[in-house]
C-alpha positions as CSV (number, residue, x, y, z in Angstrom):
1,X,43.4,44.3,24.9
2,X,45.5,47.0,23.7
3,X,42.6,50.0,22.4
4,X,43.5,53.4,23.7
5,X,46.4,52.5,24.8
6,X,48.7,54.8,22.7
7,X,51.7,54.7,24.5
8,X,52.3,51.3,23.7
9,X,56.1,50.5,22.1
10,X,55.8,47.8,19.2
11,X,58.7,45.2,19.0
12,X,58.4,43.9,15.2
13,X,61.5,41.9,15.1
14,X,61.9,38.6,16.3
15,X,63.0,38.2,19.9
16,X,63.8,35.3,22.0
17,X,62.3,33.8,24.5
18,X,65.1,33.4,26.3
19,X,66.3,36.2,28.8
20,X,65.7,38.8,25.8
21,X,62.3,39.9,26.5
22,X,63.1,40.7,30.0
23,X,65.3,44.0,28.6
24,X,62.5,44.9,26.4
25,X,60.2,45.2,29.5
26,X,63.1,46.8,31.7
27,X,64.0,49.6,29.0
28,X,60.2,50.6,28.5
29,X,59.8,50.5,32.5
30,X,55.9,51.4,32.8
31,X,54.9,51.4,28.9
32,X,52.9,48.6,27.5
33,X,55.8,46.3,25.0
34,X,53.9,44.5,22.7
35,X,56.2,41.6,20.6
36,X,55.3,40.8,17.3
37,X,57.5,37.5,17.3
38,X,58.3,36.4,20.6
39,X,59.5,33.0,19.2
40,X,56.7,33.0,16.4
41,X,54.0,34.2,18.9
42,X,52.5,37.6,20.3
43,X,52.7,39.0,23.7
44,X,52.6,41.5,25.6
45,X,54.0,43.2,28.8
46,X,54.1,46.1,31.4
47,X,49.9,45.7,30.4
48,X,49.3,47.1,33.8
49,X,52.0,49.2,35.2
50,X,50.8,52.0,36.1
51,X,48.2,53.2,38.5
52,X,46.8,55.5,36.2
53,X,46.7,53.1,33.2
54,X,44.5,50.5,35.5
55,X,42.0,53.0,36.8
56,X,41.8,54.6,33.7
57,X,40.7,51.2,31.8
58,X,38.0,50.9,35.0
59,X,36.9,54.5,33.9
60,X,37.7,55.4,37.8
61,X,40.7,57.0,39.5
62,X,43.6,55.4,41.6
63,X,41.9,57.3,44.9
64,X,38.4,55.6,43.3
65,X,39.6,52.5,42.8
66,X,40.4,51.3,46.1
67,X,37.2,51.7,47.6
68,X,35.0,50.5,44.3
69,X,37.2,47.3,45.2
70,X,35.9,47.2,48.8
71,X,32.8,47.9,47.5
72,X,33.1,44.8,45.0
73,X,34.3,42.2,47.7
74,X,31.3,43.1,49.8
75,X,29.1,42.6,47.8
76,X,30.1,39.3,45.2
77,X,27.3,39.0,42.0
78,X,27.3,36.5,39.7
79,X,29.0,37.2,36.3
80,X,26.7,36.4,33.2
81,X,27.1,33.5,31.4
82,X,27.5,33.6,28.0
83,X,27.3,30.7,25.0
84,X,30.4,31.0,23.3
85,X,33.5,32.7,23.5
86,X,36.5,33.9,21.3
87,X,38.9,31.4,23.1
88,X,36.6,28.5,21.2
89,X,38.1,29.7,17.8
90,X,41.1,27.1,18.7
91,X,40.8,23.9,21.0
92,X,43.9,21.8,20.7
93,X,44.6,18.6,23.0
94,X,47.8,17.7,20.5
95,X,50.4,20.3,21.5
96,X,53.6,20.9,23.3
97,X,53.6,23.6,25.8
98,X,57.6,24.0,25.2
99,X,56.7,25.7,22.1
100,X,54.5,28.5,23.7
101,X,55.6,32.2,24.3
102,X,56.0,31.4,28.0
103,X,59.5,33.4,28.6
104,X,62.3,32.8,30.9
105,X,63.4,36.1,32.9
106,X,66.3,35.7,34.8
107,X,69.5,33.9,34.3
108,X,69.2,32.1,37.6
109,X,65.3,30.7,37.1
110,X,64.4,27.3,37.1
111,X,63.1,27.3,33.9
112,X,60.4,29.4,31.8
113,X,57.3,30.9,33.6
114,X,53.8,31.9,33.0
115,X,53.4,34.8,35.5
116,X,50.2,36.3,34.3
117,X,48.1,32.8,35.0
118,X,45.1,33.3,36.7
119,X,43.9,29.6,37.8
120,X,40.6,28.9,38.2
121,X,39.4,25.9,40.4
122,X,35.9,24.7,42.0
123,X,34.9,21.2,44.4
124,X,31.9,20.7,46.1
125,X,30.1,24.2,45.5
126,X,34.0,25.8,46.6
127,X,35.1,28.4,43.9
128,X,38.5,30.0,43.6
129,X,40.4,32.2,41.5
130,X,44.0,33.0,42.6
131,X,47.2,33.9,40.8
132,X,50.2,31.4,40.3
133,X,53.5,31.3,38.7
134,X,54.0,27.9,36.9
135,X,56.9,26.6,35.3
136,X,57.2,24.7,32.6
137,X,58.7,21.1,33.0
138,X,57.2,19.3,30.0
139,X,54.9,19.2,27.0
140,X,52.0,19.3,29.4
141,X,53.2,19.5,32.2
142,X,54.1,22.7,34.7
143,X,55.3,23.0,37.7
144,X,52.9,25.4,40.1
145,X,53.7,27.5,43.1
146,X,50.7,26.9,45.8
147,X,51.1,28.5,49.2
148,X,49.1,27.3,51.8
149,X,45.6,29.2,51.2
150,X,42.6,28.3,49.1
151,X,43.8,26.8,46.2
152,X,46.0,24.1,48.1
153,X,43.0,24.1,50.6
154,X,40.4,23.0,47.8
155,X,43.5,20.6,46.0
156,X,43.7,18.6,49.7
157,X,40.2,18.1,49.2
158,X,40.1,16.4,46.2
159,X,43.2,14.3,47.2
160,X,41.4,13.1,50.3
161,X,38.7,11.7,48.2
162,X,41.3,10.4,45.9
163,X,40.7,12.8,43.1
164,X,43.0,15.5,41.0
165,X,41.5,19.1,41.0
166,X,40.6,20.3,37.8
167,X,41.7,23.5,37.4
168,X,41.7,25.9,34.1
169,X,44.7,28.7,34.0
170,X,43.2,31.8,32.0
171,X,45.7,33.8,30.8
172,X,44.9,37.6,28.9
173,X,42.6,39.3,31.0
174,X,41.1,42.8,32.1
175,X,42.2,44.7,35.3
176,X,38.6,43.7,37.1
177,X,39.6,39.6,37.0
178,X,43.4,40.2,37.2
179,X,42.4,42.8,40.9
180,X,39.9,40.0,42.3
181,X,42.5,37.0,41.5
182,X,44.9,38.9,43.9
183,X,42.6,39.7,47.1
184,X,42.0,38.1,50.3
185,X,38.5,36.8,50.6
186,X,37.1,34.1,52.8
187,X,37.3,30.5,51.9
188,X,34.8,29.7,49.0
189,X,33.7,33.4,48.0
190,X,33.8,33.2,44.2
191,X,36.7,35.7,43.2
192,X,34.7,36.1,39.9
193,X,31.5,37.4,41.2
194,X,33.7,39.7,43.0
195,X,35.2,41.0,39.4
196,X,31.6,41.0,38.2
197,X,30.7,43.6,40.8
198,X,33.9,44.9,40.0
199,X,32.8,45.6,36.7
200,X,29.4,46.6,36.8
201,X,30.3,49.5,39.3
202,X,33.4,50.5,37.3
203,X,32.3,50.1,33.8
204,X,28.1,49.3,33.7
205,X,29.0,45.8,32.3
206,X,28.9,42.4,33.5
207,X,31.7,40.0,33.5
208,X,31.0,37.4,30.9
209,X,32.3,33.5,31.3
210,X,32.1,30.3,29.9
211,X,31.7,27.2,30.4
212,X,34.4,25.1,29.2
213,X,34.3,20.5,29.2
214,X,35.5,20.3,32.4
215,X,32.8,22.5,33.8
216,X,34.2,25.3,35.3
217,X,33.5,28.8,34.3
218,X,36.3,30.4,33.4
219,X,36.7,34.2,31.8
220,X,35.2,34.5,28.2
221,X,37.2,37.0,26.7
222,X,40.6,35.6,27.8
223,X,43.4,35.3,25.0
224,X,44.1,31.8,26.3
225,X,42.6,28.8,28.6
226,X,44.6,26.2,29.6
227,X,42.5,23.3,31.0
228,X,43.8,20.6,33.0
229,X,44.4,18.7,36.6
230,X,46.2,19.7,39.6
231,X,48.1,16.5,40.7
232,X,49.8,14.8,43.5
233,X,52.7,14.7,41.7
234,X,55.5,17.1,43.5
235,X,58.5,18.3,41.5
236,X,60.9,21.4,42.1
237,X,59.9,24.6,41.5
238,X,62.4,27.4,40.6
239,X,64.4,29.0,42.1
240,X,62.6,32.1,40.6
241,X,63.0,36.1,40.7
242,X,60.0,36.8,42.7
243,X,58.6,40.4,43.8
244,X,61.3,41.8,45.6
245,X,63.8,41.3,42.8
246,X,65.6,38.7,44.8
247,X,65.8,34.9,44.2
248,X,63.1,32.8,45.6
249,X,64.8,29.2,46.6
250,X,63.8,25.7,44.9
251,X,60.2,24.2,46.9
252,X,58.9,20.8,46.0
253,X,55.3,21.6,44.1
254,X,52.3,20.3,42.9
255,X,52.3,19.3,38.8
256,X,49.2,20.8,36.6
257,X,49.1,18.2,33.6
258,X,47.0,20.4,30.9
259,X,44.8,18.1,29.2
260,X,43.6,21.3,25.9
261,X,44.6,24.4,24.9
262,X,41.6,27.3,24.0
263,X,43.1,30.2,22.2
264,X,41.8,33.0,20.3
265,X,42.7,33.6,16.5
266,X,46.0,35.7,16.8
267,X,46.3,35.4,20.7
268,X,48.4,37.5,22.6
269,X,50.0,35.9,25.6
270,X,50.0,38.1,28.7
271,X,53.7,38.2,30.5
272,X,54.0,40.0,33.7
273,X,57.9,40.7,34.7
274,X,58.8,39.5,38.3
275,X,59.8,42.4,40.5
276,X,59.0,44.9,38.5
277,X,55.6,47.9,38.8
278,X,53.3,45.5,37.2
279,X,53.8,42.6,39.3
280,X,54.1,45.1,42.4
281,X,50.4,46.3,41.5
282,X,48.9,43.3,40.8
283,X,49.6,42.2,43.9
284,X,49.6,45.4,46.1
285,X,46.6,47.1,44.6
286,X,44.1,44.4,46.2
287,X,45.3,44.7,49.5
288,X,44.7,48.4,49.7
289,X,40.8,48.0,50.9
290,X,41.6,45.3,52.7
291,X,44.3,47.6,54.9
292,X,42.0,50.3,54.3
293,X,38.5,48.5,55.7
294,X,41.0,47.3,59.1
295,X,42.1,51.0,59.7
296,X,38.1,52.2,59.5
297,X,37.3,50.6,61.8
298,X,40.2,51.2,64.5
299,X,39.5,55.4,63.4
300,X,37.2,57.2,62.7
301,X,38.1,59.1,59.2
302,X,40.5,57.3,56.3
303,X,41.1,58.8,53.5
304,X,43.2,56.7,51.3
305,X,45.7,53.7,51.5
306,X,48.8,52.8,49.6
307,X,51.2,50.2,49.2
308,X,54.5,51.5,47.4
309,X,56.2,50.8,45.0
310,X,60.0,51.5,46.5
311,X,58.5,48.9,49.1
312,X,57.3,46.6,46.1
313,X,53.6,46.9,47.3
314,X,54.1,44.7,49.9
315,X,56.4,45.5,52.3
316,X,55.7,49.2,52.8
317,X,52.5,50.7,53.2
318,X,51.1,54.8,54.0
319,X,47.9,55.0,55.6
320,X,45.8,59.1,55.5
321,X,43.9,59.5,58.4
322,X,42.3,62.8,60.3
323,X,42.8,62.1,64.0
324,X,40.2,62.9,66.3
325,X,42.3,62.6,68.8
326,X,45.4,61.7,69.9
327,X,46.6,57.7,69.7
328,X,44.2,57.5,66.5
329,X,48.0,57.5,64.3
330,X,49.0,54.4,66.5
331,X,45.5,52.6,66.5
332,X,45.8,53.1,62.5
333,X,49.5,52.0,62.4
334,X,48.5,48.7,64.3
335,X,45.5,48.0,62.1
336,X,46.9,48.3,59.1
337,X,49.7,46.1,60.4
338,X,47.3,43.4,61.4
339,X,45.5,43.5,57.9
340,X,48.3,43.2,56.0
341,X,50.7,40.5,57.6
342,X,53.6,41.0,55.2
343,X,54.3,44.6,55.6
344,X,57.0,45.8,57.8
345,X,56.6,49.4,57.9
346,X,53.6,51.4,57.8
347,X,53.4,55.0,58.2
348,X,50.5,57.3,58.9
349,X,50.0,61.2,57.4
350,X,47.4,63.7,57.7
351,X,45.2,64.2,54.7
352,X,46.8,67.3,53.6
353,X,49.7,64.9,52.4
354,X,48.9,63.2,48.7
355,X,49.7,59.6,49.9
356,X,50.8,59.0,46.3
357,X,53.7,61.6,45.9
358,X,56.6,60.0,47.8
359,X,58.4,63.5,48.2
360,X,55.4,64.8,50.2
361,X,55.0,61.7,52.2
362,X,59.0,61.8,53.6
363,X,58.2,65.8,53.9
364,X,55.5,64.8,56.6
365,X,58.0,62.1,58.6
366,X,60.9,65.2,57.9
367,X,58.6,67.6,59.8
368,X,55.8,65.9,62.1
369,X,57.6,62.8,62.7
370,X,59.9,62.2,66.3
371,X,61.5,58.7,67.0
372,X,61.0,58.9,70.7
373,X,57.0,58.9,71.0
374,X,56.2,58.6,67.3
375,X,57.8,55.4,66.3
376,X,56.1,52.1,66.8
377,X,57.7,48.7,67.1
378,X,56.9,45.5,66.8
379,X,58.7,42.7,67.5
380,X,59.1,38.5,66.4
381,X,56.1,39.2,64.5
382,X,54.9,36.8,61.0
383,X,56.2,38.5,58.2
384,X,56.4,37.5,54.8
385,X,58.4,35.0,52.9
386,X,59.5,37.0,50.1
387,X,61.4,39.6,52.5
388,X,65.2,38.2,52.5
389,X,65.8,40.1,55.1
390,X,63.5,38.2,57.6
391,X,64.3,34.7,59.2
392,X,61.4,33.1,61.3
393,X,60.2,36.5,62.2
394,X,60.8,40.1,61.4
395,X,60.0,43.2,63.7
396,X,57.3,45.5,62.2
397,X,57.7,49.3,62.4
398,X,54.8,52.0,62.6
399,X,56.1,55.7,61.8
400,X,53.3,58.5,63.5
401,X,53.8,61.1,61.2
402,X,50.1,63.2,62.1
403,X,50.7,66.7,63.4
404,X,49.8,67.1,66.6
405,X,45.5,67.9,67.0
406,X,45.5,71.6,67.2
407,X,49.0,72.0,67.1
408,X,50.8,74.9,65.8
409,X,53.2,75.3,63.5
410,X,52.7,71.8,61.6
411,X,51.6,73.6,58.5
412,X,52.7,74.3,54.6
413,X,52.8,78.4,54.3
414,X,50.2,78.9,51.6
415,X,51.0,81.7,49.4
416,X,48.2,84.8,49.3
C-alpha cells in the first residue's frame, strides 16, 4: 500500500482514536500519515490526496485519467479470480468491532466511522460496489448511511422476499476499486469489472478477487473484509462531518450486523478524513467523465473537466471547450449541469486556460467573462443534500468565460 510513496509522515507514538488523529491528518494536509499505534493498530490517511499521487499510482496523468475512466465504464471486464488471498491470513467471527482502529473525527459526530468502506453487495445476478460511511453502534453492529440508489435498491429486494442482503465492506484498497466504487453507472453494472478495465488499461494488470463464504467476490488484496448482512433494522445515524466540512443531521439507517472479520497479517486500516482533499477526490474524480461524456456530446471539442477542490469536488465544476461557434459555452454549461445534479456552478474556459490552475481559471472569468450575456441561471433546480446552503431547491449558475470566436484582443501577450 505504501511503496514509492516517500513523502509519507510516520506517527510512531501512540495516538488515540479519539478526535486525535483528525490533527495528524489536518497538519500533513495532502501527505500520506501513517500511525503506528492508533489505539494498538495501524492506519493510514491522506492515502489519496492528491491528484498527482492517484494518477501517478495508475502510471497515467490527472488530464489521462479522466478519460481512461470513461474508457473503463464503457467498457466493464471481468476481474480474475484468484484462489487465495492475503486477507485469509486472519478470519475471526469472535471479536468486538469497538476495539478496531475505526476513529472518531469531529467533536460533534455520532460516534466513530469507517469512511474508507467500500461495500460490496449482489441478489439475483445484481452486483454493486458503492462507498458508505458506517458508524459504529456495537460489537457487530454499524450503523450505514444508504441514499436512495443501488445499494438501497438491491437491500429493498431482498426485504421484499423477506431476506437480509449480504453485503462484505472491504476496506484498504488501490485507486482503480476506490474510482469505480464512486461512479455513476446503470443499475446492475458490476463496479468491479469497471476497476478491472480500469486496471488493465492503466497498469496491464487485472484486478484480482476472491471469493469469500458468503459468496460474493470481494477485492483480494484488501487490508480488511468485513462480512456480514444488511438488515431491516433502522437506528440513527450521526450527525456526521460530511464533505463540505459542515454537519450532516441525525437520519434513521439501516444496521449491517458483521457476522467475520478477514484481515491481513499486520493490516493497515484505511481512514479517509471527512471534508478534506481525499474525500473531495474520491468522490469528485469519478464524476469528471461522467460531466465530461454529457458535454461531448452537446459540443463538438472537450478537452478536460474538473471538479474543485475550493468547491469540494462537488459543488463547483470547470469545463475546457473550443467553440465552434457561438452558444457552444452555454450548450456546455447546461450539459455539464445536467450530468452532474449536485453542482451549482459551472464555468466554461477555452483550452488555452489549464483547467487545473485556479489562478488562470479566475484570469479567464477576470477577462472574457460579462454578467449580462455570459452568465447563466438556473432556477428551483435539484441540488444536492450536502450543500447547507440549499433548502428544497437551489438555483444553478453557468459562468461563459470563452473568448469570443475570432475575437480580438482576448489573448495572453506571448513574449518573442
Amino acid at each position: 500500500m505504501l511503496d514509492g510513496l516517500e513523502e509519507t509522515v510516520v506517527v510512531k507514538g501512540r495516538v488515540s482514536r479519539d478526535l486525535e488523529v483528525t490533527k495528524y491528518l489536518l497538519k500533513a494536509k495532502d501527505d500520506p500519515v501513517l500511525f503506528e499505534n492508533l489505539d494498538g493498530h495501524k492506519a493510514i490517511g491522506n492515502l489519496w490526496a492528491s491528484r498527482e499521487r492517484i494518477a501517478e499510482s495508475l502510471k497515467t496523468t490527472p488530464e489521462e485519467l479522466s478519460l481512461r475512466m470513461l474508457e473503463a465504464m464503457d467498457s466493464p471486464t471481468a476481474p480474475q479470480e484468484i484462489d487465495s488471498a492475503p486477507f485469509e491470513e486472519n478470519v475471526l467471527t469472535e471479536f468486538d468491532l469497538r476495539e478496531s482502529a475505526t476513529p472518531k473525527f469531529y467533536q460533534g459526530d455520532g460516534g466513530r466511522y469507517i469512511t474508507a468502506g467500500v461495500v460490496i453487495s449482489e441478489l439475483d445476478g445484481k452486483k454493486n460496489m458503492s462507498f458508505h460511511r458506517m458508524m459504529l453502534i456495537g460489537e457487530k453492529r454499524l450503523a450505514i448511511r444508504v441514499v436512495p440508489r443501488h445499494l438501497h435498491a438491491l437491500h429493498r429486494r431482498a426485504a421484499a422476499k423477506g431476506e437480509e442482503l449480504k453485503v462484505a465492506v472491504a476496506v484498504g484498497l488501490c485507486p482503480s476499486i476506490l474510482l469505480a466504487a464512486a461512479m455513476t453507472v446503470e443499475f446492475g453494472r458490476d463496479e468491479l469489472a469497471i476497476a478491472n478495465t480500469l486496471r488493465q488499461l492503466c497498469l496491464g494488470e487485472p484486478v484480482a478477487v476472491r471469493k469469500i463464504e458468503s459468496g460474493l467476490l470481494v477485492p483480494a488484496y484488501a487490508e480488511y473484509v468485513l462480512e456480514g448482512r444488511l438488515t431491516d433494522d433502522l437506528t440513527d445515524e450521526g450527525p456526521f462531518v460530511d464533505i463540505t466540512g459542515t454537519q450532516d443531521p441525525v437520519r434513521k439507517q439501516p444496521v449491517v450486523e458483521i457476522d467475520r472479520i478477514h484481515h491481513r497479517n499486520d493490516a493497515i486500516f484505511q481512514i479517509i478524513l471527512p471534508g478534506a482533499n481525499e474525500h473531495y477526490l474520491m468522490m469528485g474524480l469519478p464524476r469528471e467523465p461522467v460531466i465530461r461524456k454529457a458535454v461531448g456530446v452537446a459540443v463538438p471539442e472537450v478537452h478536460g473537466v474538473r471538479l474543485t477542490e475550493g468547491g469540494c469536488c462537488w459543488l463547483h465544476g470547470v469545463v475546457s471547450i473550443t467553440k465552434q461557434k457561438e452558444g457552444d459555452a452555454v450548450n456546455a454549461i447546461m450539459a455539464a449541469l445536467g450530468a452532474h445534479t449536485s453542482m451549482k456552478l459551472v464555468t466554461v474556459v477555452d483550452d488555452d486556460i489549464d483547467i487545473y490552475d485556479d489562478r488562470d481559471v479566475e484570469w479567464a472569468v477576470a477577462t472574457r467573462f460579462q454578467g449580462h450575456k455570459g452568465l447563466v441561471k438556473v432556477k428551483n433546480a435539484r441540488g444536492s443534500s450536502l450543500d447547507p446552503s440549499a433548502d428544497e431547491t437551489t438555483t444553478k449558475i453557468g459562468i461563459d468565460a470563452t473568448k469570443p470566436i475570432d475575437g480580438a484582443g482576448f489573448d495572453r501577450a506571448e513574449p518573442s
